[in-house]
C-alpha positions as CSV (number, residue, x, y, z in Angstrom):
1,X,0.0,0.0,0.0
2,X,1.5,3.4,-1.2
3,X,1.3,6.2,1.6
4,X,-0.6,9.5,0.3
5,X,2.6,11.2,-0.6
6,X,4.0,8.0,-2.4
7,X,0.6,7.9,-4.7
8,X,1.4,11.6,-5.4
9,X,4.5,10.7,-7.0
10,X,2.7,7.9,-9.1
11,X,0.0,10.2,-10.3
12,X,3.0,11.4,-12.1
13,X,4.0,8.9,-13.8
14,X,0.1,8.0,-14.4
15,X,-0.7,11.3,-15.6
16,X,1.9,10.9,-18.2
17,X,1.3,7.3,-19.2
18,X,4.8,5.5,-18.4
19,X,4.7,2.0,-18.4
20,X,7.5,-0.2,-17.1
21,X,11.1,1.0,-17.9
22,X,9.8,4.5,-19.0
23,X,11.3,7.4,-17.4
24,X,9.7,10.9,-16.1
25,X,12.1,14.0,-15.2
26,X,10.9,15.4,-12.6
27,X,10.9,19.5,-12.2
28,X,13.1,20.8,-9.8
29,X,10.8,22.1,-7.6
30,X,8.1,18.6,-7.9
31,X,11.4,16.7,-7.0
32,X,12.5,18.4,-4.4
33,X,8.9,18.6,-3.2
34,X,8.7,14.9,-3.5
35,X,12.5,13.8,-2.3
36,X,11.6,11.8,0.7
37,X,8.7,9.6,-1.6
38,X,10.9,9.1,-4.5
39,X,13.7,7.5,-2.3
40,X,11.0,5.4,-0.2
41,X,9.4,4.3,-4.0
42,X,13.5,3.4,-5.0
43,X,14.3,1.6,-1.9
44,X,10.9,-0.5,-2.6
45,X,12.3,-1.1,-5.9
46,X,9.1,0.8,-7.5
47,X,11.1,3.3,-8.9
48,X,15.0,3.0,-10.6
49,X,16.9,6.8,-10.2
50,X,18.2,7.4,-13.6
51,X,21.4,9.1,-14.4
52,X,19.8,12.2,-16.0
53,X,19.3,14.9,-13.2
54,X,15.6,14.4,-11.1
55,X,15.5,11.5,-13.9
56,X,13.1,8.1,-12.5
57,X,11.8,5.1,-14.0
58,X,9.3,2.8,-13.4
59,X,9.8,-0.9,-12.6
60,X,7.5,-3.3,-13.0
61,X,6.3,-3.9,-9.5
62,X,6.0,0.2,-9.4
63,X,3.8,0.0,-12.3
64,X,1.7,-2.8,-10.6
65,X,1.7,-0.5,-7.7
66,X,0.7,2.9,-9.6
67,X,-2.4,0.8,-11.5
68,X,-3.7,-0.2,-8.1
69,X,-6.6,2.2,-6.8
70,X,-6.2,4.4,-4.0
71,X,-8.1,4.4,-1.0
């Protein structure tokens, strides 16, 4: 279960479509916004941080995650 914060970050990735291995940059001021979800998400393994600057994919089990409705 994603905390509300966490699902914030997803609605990201939702909003823009990304499937599994797909990467969103984040805008400076989203990431910073969203720092402490984003590492939570790549310590799951739901997200992989990607070389390009504020850069994150989506893995597979963070895509299962993102697809499953929120509370």
């Amino acid at each position: 279960m994603l905390t509300d914060s966490e699902s914030a970050v997803m609605d990201v990735f939702r909003e823009f479509l990304v499937g599994p291995g797909e990467m969103v940059c984040f805008p400076t001021p989203l990431a910073e916004k969203h720092a402490a979800s984003l590492k939570r998400l790549t310590q799951r393994d739901y997200l992989t941080k990607e070389e390009f600057a504020a850069g994150y994919s989506l893995t597979a089990a963070g895509y299962r995650a993102m697809r499953t409705k929120r509370k």
